[in-house]
SEDO-299365 format. One record per residue (C-alpha): residue in three letters; y, x, z; residue number from 1. Coordinates in nm, 4 decimals. Each point is the difference from the previous one (the first is absolute). Layout:
<nodes>
ALA Y X Z NUM $
...
</nodes>
This chain:
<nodes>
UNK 11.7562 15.8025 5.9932 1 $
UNK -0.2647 0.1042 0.2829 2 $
UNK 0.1478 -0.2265 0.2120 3 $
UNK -0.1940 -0.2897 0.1671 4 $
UNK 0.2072 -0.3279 -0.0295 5 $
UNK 0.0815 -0.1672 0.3474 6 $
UNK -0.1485 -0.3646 -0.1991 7 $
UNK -0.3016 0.1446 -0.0582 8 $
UNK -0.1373 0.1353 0.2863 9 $
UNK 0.0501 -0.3609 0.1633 10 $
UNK -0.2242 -0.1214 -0.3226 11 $
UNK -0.2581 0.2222 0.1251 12 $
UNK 0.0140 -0.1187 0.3621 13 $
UNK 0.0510 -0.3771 -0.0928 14 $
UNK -0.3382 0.0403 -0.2447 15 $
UNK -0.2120 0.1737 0.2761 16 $
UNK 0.1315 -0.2151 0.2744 17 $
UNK -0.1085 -0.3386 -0.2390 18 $
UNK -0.3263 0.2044 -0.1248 19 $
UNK -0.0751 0.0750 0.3705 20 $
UNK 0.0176 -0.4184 0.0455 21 $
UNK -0.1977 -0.0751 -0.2598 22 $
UNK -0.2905 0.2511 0.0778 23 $
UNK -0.0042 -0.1445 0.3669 24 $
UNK -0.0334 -0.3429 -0.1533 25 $
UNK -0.2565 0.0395 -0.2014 26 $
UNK -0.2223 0.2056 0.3001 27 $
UNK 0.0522 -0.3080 0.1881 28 $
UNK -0.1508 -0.2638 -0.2481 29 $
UNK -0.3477 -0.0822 0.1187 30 $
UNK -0.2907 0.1525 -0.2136 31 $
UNK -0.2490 -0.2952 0.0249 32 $
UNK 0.0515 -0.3563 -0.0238 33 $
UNK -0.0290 -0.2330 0.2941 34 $
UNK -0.3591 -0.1086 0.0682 35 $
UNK -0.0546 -0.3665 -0.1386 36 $
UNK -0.0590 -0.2482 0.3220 37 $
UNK -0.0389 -0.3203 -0.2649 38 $
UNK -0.3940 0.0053 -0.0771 39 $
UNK -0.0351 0.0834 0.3816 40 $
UNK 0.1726 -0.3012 0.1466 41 $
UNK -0.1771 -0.1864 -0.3250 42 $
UNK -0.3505 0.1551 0.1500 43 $
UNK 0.1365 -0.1088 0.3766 44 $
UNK 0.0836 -0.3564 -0.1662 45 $
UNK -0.3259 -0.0588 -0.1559 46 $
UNK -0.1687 0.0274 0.2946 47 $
UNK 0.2091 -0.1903 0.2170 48 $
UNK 0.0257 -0.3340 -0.2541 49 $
UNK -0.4236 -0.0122 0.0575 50 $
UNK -0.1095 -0.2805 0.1198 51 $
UNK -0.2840 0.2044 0.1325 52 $
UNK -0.0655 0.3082 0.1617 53 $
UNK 0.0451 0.3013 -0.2246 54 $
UNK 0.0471 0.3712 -0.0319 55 $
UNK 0.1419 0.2196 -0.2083 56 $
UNK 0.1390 0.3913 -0.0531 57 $
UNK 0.2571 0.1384 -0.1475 58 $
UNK 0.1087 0.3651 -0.0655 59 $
UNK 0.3316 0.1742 0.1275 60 $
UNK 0.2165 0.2206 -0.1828 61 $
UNK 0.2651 0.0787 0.2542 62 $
UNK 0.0458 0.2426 0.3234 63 $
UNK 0.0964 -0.3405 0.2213 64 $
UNK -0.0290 -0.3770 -0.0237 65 $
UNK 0.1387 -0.2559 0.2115 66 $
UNK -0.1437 -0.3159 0.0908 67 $
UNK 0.1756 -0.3143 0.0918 68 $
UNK -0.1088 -0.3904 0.0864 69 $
UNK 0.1688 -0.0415 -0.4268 70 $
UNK 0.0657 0.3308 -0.1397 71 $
UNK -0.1526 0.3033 -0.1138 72 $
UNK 0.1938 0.3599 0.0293 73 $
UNK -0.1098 0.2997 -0.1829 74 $
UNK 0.1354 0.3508 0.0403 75 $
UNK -0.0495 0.3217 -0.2158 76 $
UNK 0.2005 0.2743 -0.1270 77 $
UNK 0.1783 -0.2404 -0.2940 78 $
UNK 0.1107 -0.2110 0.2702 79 $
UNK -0.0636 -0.3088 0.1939 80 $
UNK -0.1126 -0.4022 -0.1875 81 $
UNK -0.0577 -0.2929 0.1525 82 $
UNK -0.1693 -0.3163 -0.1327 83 $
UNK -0.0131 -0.3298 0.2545 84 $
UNK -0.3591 -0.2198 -0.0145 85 $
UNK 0.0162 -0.3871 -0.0998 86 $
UNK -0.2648 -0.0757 0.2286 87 $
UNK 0.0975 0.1536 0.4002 88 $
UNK -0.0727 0.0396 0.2162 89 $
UNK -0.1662 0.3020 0.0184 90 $
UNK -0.1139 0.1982 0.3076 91 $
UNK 0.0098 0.3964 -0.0117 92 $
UNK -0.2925 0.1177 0.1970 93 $
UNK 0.1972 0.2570 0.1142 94 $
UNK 0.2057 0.0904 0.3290 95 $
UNK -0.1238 -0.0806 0.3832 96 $
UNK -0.2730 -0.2849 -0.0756 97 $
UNK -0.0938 0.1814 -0.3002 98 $
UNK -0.2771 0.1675 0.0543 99 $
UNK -0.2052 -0.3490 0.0803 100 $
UNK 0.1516 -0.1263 -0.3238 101 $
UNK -0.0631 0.2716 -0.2335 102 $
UNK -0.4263 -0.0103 0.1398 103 $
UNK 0.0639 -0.4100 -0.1301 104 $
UNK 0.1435 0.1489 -0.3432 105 $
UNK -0.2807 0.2147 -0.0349 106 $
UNK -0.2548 -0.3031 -0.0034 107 $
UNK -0.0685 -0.0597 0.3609 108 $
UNK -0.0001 -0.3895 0.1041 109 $
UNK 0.3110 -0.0605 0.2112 110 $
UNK -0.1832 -0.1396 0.2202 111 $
UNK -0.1494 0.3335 0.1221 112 $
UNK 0.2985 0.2019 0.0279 113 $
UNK 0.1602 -0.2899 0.2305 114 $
UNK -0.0791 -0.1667 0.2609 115 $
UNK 0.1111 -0.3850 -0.1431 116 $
UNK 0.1704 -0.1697 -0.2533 117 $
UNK 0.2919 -0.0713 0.1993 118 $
UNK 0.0776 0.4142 0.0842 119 $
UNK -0.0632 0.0702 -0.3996 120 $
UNK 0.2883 -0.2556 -0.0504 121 $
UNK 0.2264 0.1549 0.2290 122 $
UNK -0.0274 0.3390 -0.1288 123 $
UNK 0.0348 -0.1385 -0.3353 124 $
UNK 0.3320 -0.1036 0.0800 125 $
UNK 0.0903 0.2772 0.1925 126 $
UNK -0.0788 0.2437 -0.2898 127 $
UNK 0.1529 -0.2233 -0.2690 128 $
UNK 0.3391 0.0094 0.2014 129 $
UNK -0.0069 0.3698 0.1004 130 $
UNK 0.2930 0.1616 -0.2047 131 $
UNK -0.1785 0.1753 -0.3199 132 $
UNK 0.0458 0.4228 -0.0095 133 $
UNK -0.0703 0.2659 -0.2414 134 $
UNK -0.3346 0.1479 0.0901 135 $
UNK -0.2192 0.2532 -0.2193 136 $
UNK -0.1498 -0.1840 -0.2904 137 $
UNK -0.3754 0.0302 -0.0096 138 $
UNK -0.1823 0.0539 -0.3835 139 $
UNK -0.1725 -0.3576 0.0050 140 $
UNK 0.1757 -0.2934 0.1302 141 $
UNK -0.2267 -0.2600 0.1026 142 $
UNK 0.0619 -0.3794 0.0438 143 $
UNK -0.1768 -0.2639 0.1791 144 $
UNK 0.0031 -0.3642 0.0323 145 $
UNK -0.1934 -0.0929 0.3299 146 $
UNK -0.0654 -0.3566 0.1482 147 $
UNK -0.0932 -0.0988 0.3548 148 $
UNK -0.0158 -0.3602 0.0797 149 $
UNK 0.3839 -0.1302 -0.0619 150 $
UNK 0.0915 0.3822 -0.0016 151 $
UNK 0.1347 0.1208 -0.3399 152 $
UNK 0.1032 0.3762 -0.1101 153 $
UNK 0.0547 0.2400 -0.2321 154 $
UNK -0.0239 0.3433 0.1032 155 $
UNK 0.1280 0.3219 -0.1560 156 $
UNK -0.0617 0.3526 0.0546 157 $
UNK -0.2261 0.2805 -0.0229 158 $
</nodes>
């Protein structure tokens, strides 16, 4: 009568082992949702399909954002999204040549950050085929649409 059955202690184990699972489950579902990269790549897009020169910000929710010649990559703790841009492409003004670019997203002419129109094209081209990464996302992006002579970009960044 005091006697434990042999069936069900291996209940007991069976309903830990499967509680156990289900606990470790749930811990691993994330607590946020992914950050939304849509209304940036439509921000990114409205700039780019200008027919002038134009400017505009928009604000990041996410720890890291990646920036490629036709999509945008956001990172936070719900996850990663991704949204490509109709109208690309775009130049990150991030990376080696950078620095020059991001002073031309921040509203100086092209023209003084480079010497001609000829070495703004080349780094153009050498930033829009540079291999996008995951850097830290800054609060505001900012997006610029710059002309010089037959030189067209859009630049994104901080």
């Amino acid at each position: 009568m005091f006697d434990t059955a042999v069936e069900s202690t291996y209940v007991w184990l069976g309903l830990a082992v499967v509680s156990a699972g289900i606990l470790s489950f749930a811990l691993r579902v994330p607590t946020a949702p992914p950050p939304d990269a849509k209304p940036v790549a439509r921000t990114v897009d409205s700039v780019a399909a200008s027919p002038h020169e134009a400017t505009a910000r928009h604000p990041i929710d996410a720890r890291q954002i990646r920036i490629g010649a036709h999509r945008i990559g956001l990172r936070g703790p719900g996850g990663d999204a991704h949204a490509s841009l109709a109208y690309g492409p775009v130049v990150p003004a991030v990376g080696g040549d950078g620095e020059r670019l991001r002073r031309v997203l921040r509203g100086v002419p092209p023209e003084r950050a480079f010497g001609s129109e000829a070495t703004f094209a080349r780094v153009l081209d050498r930033t829009r085929t540079r291999e996008p990464s995951w850097r830290p996302a800054p609060e505001t992006l900012v997006v610029r649409r710059v002309t010089w002579g037959e030189t067209n970009a859009t630049l994104v960044g901080a």
